[in-house]
N, C-alpha and C positions, 0 to 999 in steps of 0.2 A: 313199829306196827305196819303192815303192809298194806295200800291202800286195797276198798272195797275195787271189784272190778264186774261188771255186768255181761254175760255171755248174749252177745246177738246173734241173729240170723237177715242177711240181706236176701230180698224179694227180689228179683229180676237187676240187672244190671246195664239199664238203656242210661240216659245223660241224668235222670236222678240218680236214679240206682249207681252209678260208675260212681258219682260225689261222694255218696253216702255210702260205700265200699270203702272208697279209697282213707274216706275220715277215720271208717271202722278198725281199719287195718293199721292205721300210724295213730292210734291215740290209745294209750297205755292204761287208760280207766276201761275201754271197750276188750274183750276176748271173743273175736270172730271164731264163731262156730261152723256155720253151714250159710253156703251162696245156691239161690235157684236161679236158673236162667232159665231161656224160652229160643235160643240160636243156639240151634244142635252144634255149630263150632266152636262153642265155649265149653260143653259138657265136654268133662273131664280134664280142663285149664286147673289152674293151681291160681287163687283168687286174686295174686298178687300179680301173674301175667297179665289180670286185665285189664291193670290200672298201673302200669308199668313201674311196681313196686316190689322188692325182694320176695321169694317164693313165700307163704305162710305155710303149708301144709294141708293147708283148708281147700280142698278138692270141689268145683262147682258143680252143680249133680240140675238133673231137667224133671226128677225126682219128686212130686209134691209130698207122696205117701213118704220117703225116705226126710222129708221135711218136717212135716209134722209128728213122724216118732222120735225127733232130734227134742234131747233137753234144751232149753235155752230162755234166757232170762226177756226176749223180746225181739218180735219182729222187726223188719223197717220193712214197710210193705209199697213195694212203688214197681205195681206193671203199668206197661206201657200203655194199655188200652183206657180210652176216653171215661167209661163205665169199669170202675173195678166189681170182681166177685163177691156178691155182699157174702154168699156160700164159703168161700173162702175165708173171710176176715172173717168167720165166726167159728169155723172148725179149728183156726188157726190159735183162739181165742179159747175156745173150748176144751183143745191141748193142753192148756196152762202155761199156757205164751200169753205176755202181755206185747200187744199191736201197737205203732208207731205210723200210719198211712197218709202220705202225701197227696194218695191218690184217690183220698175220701173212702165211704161217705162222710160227709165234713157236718157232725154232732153236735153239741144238740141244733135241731133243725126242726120246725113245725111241720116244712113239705115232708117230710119223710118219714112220717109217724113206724110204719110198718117197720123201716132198718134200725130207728133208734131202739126199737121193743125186740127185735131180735140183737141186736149189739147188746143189749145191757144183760139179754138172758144167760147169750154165752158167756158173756162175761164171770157173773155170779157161777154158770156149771166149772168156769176153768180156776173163779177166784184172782181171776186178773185186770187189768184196766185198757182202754184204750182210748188213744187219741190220736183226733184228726188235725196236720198240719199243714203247710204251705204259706208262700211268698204271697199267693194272690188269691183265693181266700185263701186268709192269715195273716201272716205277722205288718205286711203293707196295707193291709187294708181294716186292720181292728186293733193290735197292740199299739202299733205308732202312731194312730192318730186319737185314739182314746186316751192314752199316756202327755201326748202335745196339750190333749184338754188341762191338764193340769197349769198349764200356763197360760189359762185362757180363764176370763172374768165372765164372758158373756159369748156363746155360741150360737151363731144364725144358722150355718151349714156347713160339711165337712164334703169335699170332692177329695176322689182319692184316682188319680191317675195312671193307668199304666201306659208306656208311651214305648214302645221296640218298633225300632230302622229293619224290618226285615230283610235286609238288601245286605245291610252290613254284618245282620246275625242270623244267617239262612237257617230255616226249620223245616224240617221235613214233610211237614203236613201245609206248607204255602198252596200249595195245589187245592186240595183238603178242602182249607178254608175259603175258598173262592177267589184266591187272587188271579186273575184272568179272565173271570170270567163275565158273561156281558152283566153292566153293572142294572140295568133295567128287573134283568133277573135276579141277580143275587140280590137286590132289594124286596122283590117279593116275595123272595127264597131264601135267608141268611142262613147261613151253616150252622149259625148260633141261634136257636131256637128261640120265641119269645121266653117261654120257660126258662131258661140255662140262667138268670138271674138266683133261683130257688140255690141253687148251688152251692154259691155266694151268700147266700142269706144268713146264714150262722155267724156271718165276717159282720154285718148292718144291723143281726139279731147283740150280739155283741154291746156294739157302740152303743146301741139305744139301752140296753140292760145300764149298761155301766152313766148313761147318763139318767136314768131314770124315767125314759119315755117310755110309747110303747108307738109301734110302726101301725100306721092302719092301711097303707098301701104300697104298692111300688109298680111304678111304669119304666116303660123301657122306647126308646126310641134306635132307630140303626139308619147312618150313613155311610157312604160311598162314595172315593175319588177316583177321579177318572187320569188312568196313563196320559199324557200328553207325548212320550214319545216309546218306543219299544224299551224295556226293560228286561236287561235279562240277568237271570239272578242262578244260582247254586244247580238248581232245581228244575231249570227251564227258562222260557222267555214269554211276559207280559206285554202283549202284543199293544198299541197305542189304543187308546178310545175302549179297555176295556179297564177291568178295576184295579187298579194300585195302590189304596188304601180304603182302611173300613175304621169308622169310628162304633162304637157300642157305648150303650149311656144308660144306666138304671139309676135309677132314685126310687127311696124311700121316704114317703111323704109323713111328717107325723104334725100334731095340731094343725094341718090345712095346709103343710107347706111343706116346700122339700128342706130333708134335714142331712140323708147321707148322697149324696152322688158317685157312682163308681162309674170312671172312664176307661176304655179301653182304644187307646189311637195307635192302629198295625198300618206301618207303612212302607213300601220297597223304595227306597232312595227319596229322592226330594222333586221329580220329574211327574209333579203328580198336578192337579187342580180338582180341590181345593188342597193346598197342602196345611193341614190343620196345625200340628207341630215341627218346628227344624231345631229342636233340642236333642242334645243325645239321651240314648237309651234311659230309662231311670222308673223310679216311683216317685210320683208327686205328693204331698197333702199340704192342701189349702185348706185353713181352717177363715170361716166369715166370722167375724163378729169382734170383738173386744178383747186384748189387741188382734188385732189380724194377723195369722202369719202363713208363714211359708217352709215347708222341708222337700229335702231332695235325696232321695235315695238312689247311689248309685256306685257303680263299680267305679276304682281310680282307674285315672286313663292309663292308656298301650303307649307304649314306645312312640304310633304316632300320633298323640295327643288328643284318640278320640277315646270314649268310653266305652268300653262291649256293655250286654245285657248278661245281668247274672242271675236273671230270676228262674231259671231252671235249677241248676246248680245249690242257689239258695233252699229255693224249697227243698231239697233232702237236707243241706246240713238244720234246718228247721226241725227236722223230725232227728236228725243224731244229739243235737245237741241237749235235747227235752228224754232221751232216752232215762236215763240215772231217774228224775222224779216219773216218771210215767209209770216203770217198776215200782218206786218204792210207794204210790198212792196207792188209795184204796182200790178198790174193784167195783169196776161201772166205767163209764164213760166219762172222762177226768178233762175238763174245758181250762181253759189259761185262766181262769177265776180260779178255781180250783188247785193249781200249779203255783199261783201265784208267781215270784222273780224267778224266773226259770238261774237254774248256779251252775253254767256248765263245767266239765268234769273231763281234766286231762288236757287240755286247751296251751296250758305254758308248758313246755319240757324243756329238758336239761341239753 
């Protein structure tokens, strides 16, 4: 009997999108259907050019209308822009395509009352389901450290870390985020809004669900290291005395206290003061309380024995991998309670 096989379609093809391409195209459970791009030099590439894999036949199109009159068992939807098209994910949804989005909006979410109520509508007009994924909100910040609890007697607090060497793993948005710039200002002005917490909130909404709390707040605090000498990275150069690292810190306080903390420590090389972490790239969770422990999530090292960051990358195969139960659930908005142990599908071949 021949195995079942799920027809997709890839959304854009930037450094998610490319991961989650290239998984589409060599994993024998998946039948690549149709690729959108957004760089008019890819329109009309052959999908396996772009991810330097044998031709498929699957022609890249800049095409939306020609996307959504395409049959297909499910989206992966990862454009590049900060704000995805909630317009989009819903027409897409509406089609009778069930969605797979790395790129949010990241469901169920209290901030967001208005997308969850249009998500679930189209949902029901198309009869499909969708679901929001990623490394950070996601599976680093609410499957593994919710899952850790089960090894735990007694829980005080969960910090969940993100710690990237920007220097070692240049991103294109360095500029973007303020690295350079005078740190007095980007303190009064972070690129990251006191809001951008709400984001995340469905990762902390999570945790507390699954341990039976409930959240009655969240603060947020933001620091800045100072260059100590010129830095220059991929992108440009970080001139001394202005910012070369920025930590970000929310907590969710529940009975009076803090219960989740999520860190984010972005740093260009180690030429910094304060230099907060000189670990390499990774996800951390610490969990407090009875026993204590400790995980570390992270790529194995390179050749020369440091670790790159794979948290781009991860987050699409987060969304290929969930592809098979995302189809086959109900129709609505389908949360990893709902999925329960995700089985992924095509993984070992011959």
């Amino acid at each position: 009997m021949a195995e079942k096989t799920w027809k997709v379609i890839q959304w854009a093809t930037g450094t998610v999108g490319s991961a989650a391409l290239k998984y589409f195209i060599e994993n024998p459970a998946i039948e690549l259907v149709g690729v959108l791009v957004t760089n008019p030099e890819k329109v009309g590439k052959d999908a396996g050019d772009l991810v330097g894999l044998p031709k498929t036949g699957v022609i890249c199109t800049d095409s939306e209308e020609a996307i959504l009159a395409m049959q297909a068992d499910c989206v992966l939807f990862a454009p590049s822009m900060m704000t995805p098209p909630i317009d989009m994910v819903c027409r897409l949804l509406e089609s009778g395509k069930n969605v797979v989005s790395p790129a949010g909006p990241f469901l169920p979410n209290k901030w967001f009352p208005e997308h969850a109520a249009r998500v679930e509508a189209a949902c029901a007009k198309g009869n499909v389901s969708y679901h929001s994924c990623g490394i950070h909100p996601g599976f680093a910040s609410d499957i593994v450290p919710l899952t850790l609890c089960r090894l735990m007697s007694r829980v005080d607090c969960i910090e969940v870390t993100e710690i990237i060497d920007k220097l070692r793993n240049p991103m294109i948005y360095t500029e973007i985020m303020g690295f350079g710039a005078d740190c007095d200002e980007l303190l009064g002005n972070p690129r990251r809004g006191p809001d951008t917490y709400q984001h995340f909130y469905s990762s902390m909404q999570m945790i507390a669900d699954g341990l039976g709390v409930e959240i009655e707040k969240v603060t947020t605090r933001f620091e800045v290291s100072r260059a100590t000498a010129d830095i220059v990275h991929d992108h440009g150069v970080v001139k001394q005395g202005t910012c070369g690292g920025q930590h970000y810190e929310w907590t969710a306080w529940v009975q009076g206290k803090p219960l989740i903390v999520f860190h984010f420590y972005w740093q260009l090389g180690t030429s910094l003061d304060p230099l907060w972490e000189q670990g390499e790239a990774k996800y951390r969770v610490r969990i407090h309380g009875d026993p204590p422990l400790e995980m570390h999530l992270m790529a194995m090292a390179d050749e020369d024995g440091r670790h790159p960051f794979l948290g781009i990358p991860w987050t699409g195969l987060l969304g290929c991998t969930v592809v098979p139960q995302v189809c086959d659930a109900p129709p609505g908005v389908v949360t990893h309670f709902d999925l329960g142990v995700v089985r992924p599908k095509g993984l070992v071949r011959r």
